[in-house]
PDB file of N, CA, C and O in Angstrom:
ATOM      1  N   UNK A   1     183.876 -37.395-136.234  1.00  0.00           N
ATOM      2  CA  UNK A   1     182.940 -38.212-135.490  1.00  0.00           C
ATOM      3  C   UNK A   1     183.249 -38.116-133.998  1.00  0.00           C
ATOM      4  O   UNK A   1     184.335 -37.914-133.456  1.00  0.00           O
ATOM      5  N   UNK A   2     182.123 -38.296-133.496  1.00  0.00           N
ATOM      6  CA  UNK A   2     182.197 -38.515-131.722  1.00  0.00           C
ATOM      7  C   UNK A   2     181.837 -39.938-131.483  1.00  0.00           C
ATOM      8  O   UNK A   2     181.290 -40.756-132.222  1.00  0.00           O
ATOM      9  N   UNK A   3     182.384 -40.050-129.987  1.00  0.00           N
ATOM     10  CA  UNK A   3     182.225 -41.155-129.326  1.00  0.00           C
ATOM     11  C   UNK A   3     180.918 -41.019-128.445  1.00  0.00           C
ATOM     12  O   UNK A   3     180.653 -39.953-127.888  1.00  0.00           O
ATOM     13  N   UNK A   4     180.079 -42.180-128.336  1.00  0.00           N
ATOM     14  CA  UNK A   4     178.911 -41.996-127.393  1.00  0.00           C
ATOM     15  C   UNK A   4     179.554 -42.340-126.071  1.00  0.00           C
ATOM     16  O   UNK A   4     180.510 -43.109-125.972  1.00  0.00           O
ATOM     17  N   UNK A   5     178.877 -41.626-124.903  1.00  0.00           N
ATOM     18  CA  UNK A   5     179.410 -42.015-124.110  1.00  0.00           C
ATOM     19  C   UNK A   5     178.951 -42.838-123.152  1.00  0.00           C
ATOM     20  O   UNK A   5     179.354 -42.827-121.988  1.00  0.00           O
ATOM     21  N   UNK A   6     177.934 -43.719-123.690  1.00  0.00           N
ATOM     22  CA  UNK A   6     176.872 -44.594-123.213  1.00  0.00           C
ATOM     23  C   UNK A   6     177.349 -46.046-123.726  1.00  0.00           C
ATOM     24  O   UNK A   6     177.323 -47.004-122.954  1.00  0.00           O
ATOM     25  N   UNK A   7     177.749 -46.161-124.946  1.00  0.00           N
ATOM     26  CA  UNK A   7     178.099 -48.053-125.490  1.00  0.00           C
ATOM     27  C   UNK A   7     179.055 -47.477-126.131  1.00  0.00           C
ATOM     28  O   UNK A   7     179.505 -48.505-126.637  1.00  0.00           O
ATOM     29  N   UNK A   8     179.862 -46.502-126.594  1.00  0.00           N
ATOM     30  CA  UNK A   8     181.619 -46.233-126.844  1.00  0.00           C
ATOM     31  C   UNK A   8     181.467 -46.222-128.397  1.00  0.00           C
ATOM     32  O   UNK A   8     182.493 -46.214-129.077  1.00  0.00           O
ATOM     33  N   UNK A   9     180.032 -46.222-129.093  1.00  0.00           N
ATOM     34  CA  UNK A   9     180.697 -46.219-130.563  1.00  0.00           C
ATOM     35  C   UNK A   9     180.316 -44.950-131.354  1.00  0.00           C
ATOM     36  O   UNK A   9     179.427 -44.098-131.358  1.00  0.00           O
ATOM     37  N   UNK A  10     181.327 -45.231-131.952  1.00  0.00           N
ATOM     38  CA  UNK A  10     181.451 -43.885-132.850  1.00  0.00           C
ATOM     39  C   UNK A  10     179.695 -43.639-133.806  1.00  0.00           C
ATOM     40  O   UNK A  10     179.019 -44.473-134.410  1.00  0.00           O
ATOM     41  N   UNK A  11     179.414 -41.876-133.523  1.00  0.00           N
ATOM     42  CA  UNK A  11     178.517 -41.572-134.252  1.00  0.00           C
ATOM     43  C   UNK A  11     178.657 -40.329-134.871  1.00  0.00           C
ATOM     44  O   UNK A  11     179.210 -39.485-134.167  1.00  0.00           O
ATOM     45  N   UNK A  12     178.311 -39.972-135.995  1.00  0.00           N
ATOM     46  CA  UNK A  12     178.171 -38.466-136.456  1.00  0.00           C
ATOM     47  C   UNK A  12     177.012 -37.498-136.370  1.00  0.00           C
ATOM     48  O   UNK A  12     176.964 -36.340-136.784  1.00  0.00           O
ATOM     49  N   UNK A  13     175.652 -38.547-135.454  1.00  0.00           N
ATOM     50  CA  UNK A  13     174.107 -37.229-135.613  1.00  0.00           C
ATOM     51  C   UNK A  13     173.898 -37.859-134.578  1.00  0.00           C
ATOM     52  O   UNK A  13     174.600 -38.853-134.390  1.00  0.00           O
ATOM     53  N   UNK A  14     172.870 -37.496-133.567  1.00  0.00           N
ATOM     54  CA  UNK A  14     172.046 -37.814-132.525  1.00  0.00           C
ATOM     55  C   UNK A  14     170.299 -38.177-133.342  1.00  0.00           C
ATOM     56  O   UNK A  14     170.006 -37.296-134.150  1.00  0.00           O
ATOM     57  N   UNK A  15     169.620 -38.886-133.255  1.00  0.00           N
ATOM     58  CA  UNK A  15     168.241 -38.801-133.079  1.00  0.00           C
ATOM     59  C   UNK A  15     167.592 -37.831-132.330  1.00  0.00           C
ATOM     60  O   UNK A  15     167.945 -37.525-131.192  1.00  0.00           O
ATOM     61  N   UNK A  16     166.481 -37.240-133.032  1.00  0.00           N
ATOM     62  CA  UNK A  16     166.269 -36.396-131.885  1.00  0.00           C
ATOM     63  C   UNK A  16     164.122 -36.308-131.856  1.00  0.00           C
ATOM     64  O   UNK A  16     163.489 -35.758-132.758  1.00  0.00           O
ATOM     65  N   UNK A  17     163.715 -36.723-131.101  1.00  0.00           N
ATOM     66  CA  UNK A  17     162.401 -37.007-130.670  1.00  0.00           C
ATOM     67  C   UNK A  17     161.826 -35.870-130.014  1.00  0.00           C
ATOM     68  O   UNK A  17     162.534 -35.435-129.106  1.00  0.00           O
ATOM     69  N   UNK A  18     160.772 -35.276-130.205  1.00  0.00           N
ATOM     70  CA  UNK A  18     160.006 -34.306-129.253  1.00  0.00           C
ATOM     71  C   UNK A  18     158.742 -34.704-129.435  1.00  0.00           C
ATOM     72  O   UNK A  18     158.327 -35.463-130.310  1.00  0.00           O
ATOM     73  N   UNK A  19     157.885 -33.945-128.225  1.00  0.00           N
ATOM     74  CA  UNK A  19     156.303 -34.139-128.278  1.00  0.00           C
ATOM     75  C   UNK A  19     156.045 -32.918-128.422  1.00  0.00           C
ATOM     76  O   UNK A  19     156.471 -31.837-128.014  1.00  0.00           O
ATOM     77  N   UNK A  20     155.242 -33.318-129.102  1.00  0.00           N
ATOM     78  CA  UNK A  20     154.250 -31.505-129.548  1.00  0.00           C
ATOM     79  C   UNK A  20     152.596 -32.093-129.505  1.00  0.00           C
ATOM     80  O   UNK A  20     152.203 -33.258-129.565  1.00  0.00           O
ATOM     81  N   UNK A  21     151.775 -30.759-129.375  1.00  0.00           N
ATOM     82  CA  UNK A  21     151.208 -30.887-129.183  1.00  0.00           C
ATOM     83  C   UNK A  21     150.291 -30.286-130.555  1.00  0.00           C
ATOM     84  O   UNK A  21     150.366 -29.084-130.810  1.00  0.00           O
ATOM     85  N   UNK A  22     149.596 -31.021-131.245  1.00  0.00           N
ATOM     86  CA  UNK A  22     148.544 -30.425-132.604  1.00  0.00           C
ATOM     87  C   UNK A  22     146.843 -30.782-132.477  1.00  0.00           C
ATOM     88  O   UNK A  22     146.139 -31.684-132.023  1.00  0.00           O
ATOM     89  N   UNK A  23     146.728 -29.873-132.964  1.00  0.00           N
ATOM     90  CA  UNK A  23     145.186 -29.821-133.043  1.00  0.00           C
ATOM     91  C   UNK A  23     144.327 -29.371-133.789  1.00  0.00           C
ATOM     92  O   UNK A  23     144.163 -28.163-133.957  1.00  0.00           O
ATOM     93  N   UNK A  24     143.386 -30.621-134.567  1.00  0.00           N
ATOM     94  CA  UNK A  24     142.507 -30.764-135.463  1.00  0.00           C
ATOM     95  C   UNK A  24     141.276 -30.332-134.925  1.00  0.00           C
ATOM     96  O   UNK A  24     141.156 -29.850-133.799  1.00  0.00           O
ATOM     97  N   UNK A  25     139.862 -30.603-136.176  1.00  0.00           N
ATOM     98  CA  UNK A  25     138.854 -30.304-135.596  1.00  0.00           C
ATOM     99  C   UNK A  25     137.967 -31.798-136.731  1.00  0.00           C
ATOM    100  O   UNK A  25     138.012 -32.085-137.927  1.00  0.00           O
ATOM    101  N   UNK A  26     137.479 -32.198-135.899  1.00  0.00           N
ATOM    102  CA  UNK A  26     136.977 -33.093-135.869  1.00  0.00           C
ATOM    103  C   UNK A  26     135.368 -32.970-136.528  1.00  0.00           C
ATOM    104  O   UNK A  26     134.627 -32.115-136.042  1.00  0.00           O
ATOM    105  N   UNK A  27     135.034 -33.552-137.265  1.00  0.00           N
ATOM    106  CA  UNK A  27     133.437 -33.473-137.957  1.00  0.00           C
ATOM    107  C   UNK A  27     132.528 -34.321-138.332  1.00  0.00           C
ATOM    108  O   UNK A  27     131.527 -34.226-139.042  1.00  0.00           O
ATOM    109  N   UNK A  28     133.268 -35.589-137.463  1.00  0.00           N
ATOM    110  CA  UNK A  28     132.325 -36.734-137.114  1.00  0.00           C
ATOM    111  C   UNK A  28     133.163 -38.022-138.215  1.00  0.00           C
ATOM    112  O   UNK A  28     133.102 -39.239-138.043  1.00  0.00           O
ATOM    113  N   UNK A  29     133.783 -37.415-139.141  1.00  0.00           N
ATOM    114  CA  UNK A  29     134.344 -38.363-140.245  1.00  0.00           C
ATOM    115  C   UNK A  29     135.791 -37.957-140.862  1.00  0.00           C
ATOM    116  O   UNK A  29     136.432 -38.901-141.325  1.00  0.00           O
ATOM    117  N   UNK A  30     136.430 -36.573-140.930  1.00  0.00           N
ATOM    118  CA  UNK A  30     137.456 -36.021-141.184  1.00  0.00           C
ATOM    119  C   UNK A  30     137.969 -35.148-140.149  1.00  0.00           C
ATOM    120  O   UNK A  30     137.276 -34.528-139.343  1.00  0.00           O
ATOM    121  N   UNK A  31     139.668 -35.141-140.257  1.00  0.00           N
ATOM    122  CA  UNK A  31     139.956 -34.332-139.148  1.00  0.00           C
ATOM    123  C   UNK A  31     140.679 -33.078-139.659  1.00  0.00           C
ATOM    124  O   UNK A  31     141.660 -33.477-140.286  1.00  0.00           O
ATOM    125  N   UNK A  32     140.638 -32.026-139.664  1.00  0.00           N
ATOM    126  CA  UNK A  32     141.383 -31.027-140.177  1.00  0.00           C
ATOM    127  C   UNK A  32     142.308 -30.457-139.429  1.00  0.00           C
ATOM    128  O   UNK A  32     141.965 -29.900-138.387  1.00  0.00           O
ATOM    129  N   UNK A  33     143.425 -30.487-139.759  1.00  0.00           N
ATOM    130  CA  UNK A  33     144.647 -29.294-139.409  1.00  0.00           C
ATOM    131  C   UNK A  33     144.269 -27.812-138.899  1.00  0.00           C
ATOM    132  O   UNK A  33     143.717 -26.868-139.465  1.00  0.00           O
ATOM    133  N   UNK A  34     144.840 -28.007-137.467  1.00  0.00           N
ATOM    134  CA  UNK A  34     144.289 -25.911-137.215  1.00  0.00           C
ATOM    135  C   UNK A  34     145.968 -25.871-136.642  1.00  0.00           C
ATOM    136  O   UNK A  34     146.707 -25.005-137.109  1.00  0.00           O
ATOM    137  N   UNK A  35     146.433 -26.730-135.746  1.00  0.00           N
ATOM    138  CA  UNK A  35     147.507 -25.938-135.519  1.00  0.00           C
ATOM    139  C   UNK A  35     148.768 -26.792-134.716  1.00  0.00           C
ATOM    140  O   UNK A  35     148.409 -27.956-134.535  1.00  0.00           O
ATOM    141  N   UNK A  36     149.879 -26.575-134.291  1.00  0.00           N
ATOM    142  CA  UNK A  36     150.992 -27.088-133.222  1.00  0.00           C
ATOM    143  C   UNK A  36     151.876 -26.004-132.746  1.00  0.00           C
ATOM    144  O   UNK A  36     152.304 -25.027-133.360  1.00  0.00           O
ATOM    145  N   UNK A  37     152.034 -26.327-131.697  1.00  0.00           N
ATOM    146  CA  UNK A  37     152.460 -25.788-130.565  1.00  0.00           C
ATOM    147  C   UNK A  37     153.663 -26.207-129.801  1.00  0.00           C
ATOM    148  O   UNK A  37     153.720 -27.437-129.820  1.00  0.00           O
ATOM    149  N   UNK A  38     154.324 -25.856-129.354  1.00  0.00           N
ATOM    150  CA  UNK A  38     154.586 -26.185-127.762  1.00  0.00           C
ATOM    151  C   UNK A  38     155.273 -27.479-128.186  1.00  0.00           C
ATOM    152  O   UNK A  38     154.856 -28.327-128.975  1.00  0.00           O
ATOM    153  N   UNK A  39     156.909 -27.440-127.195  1.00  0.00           N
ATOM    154  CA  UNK A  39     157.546 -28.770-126.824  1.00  0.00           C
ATOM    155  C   UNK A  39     157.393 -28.938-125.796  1.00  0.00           C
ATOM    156  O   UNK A  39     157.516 -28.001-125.007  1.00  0.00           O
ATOM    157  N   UNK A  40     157.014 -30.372-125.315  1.00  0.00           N
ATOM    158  CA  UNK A  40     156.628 -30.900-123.915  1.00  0.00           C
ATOM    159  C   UNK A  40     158.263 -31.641-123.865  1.00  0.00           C
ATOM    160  O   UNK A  40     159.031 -31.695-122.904  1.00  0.00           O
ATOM    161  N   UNK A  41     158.376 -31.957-124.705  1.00  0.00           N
ATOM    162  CA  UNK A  41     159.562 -32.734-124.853  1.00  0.00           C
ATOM    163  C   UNK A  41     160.529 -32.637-125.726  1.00  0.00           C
ATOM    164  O   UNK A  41     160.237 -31.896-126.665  1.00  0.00           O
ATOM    165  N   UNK A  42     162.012 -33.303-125.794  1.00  0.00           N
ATOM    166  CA  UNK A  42     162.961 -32.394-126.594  1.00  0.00           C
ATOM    167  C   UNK A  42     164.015 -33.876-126.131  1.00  0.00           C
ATOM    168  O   UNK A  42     164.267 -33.965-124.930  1.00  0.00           O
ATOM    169  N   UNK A  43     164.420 -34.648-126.789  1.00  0.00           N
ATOM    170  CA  UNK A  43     165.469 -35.457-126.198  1.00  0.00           C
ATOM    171  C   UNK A  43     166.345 -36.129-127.359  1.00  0.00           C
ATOM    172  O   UNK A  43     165.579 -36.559-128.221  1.00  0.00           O
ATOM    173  N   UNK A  44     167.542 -36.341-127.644  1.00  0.00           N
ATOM    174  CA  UNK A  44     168.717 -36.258-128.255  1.00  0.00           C
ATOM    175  C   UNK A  44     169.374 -37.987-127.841  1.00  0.00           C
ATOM    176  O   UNK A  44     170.096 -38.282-126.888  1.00  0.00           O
ATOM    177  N   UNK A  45     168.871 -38.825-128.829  1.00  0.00           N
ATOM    178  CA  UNK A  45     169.636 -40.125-128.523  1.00  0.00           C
ATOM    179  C   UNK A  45     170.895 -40.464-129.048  1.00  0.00           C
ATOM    180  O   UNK A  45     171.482 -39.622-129.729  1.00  0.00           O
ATOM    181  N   UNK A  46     171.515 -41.803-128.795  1.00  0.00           N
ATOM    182  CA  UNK A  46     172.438 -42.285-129.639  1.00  0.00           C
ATOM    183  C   UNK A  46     171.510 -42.713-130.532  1.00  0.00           C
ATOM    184  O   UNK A  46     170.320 -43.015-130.434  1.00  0.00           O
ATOM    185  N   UNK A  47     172.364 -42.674-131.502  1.00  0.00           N
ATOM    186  CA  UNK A  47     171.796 -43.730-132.956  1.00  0.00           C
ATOM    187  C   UNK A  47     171.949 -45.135-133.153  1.00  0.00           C
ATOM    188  O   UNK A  47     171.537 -45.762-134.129  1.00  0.00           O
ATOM    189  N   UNK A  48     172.774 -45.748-131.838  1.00  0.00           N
ATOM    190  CA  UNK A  48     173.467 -46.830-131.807  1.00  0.00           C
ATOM    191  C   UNK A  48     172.652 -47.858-130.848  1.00  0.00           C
ATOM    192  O   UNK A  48     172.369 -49.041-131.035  1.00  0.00           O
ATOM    193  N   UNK A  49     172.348 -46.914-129.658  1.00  0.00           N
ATOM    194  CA  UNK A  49     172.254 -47.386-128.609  1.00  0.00           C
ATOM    195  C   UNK A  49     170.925 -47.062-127.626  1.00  0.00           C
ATOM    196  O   UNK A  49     170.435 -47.436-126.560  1.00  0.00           O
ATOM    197  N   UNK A  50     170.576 -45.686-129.207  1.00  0.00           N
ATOM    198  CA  UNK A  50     169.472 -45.678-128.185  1.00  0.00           C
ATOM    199  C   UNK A  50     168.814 -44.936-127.023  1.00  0.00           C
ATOM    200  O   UNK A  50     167.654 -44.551-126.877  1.00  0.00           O
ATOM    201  N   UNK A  51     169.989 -44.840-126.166  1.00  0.00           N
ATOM    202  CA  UNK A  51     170.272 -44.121-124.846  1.00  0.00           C
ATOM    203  C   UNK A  51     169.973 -42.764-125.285  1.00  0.00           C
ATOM    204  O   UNK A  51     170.116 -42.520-126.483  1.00  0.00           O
ATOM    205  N   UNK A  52     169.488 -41.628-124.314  1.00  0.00           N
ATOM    206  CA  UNK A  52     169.500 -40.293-124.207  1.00  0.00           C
ATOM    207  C   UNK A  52     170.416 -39.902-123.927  1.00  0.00           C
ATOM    208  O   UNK A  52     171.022 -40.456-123.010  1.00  0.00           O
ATOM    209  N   UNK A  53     170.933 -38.839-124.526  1.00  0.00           N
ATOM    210  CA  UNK A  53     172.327 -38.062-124.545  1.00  0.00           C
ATOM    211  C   UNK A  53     172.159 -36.826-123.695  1.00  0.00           C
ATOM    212  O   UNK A  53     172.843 -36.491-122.728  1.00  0.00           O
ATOM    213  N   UNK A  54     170.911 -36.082-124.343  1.00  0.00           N
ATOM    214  CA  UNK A  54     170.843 -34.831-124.083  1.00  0.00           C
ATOM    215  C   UNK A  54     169.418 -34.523-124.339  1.00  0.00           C
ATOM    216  O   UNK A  54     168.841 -34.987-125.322  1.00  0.00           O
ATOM    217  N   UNK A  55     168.633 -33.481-123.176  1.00  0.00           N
ATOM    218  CA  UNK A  55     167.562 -32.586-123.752  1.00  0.00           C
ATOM    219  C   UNK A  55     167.349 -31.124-123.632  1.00  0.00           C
ATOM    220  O   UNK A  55     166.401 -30.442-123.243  1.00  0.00           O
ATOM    221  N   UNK A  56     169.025 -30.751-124.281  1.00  0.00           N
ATOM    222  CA  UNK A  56     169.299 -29.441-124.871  1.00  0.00           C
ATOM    223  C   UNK A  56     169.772 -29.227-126.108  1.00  0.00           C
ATOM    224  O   UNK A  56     170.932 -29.512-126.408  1.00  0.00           O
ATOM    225  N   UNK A  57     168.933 -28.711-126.930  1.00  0.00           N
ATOM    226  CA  UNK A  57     169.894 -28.756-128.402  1.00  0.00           C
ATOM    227  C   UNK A  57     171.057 -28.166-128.512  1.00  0.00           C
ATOM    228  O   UNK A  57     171.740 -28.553-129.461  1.00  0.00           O
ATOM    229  N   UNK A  58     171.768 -26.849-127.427  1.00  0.00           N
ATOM    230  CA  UNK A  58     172.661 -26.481-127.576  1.00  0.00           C
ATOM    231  C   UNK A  58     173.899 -27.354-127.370  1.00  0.00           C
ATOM    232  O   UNK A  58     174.984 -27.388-127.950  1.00  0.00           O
ATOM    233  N   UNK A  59     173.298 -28.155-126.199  1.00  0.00           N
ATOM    234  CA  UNK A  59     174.343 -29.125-125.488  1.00  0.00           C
ATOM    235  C   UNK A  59     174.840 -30.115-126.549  1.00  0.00           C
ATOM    236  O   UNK A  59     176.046 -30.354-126.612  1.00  0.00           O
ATOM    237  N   UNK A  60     173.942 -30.722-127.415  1.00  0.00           N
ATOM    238  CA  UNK A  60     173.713 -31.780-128.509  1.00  0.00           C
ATOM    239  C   UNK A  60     174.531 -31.210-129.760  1.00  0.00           C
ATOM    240  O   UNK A  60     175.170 -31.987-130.470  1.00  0.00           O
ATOM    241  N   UNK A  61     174.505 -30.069-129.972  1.00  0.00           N
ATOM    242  CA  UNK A  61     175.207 -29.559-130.813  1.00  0.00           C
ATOM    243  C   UNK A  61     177.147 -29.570-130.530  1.00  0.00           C
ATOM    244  O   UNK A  61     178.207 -29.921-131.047  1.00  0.00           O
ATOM    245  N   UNK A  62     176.609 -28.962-129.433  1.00  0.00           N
ATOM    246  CA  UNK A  62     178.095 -28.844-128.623  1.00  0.00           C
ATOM    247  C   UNK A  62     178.922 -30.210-128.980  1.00  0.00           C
ATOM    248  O   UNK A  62     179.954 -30.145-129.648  1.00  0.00           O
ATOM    249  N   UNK A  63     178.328 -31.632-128.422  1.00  0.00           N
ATOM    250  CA  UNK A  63     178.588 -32.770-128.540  1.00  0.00           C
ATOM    251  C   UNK A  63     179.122 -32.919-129.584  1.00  0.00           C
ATOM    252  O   UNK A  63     180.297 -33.286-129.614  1.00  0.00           O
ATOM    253  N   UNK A  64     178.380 -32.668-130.776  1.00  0.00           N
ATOM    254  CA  UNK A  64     178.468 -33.367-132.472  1.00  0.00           C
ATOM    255  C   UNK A  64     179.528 -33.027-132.457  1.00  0.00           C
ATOM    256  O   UNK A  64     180.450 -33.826-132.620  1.00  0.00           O
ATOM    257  N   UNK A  65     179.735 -31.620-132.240  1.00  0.00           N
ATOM    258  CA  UNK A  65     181.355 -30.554-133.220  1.00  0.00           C
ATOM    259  C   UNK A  65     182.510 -31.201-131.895  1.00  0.00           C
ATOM    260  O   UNK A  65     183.451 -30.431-131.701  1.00  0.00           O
ATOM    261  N   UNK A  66     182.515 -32.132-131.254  1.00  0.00           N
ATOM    262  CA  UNK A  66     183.659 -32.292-130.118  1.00  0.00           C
ATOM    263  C   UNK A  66     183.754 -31.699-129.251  1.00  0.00           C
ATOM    264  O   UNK A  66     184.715 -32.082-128.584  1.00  0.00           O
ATOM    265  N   UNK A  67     183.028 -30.534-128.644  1.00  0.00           N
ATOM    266  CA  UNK A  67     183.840 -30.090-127.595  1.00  0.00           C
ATOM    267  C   UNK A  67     183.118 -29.927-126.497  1.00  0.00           C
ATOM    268  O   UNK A  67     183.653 -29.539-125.458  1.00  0.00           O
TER     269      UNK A  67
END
């Protein structure tokens, strides 16, 4: 386990949130699936606290394993 370094408590995973972007097609009453794309966003919390850690997965990874 790691320590957060935002409120000090011990965690073993980050949360991790992105925005993407998808797009249906619309037919006045149903929406259908065509596709997703693209991260606008990418960010790595505590699980504790909440706080953003990181919005690099390499970095986030780095974190988990200690070093």
């Amino acid at each position: 386990m790691v320590t957060c370094p935002k409120c000090g408590e011990e965690i073993d995973h980050l949360e991790n949130f992105r925005t993407v972007v998808r797009q249906f097609h619309f037919d006045g009453r149903n929406y259908f699936y065509v596709d997703t794309w693209g991260v606008d966003k990418d960010e790595y919390l505590c699980p504790e606290c909440g706080e953003v850690l990181f919005t690099d997965k390499r970095k986030a990874a780095k974190f988990l394993k200690g070093k």
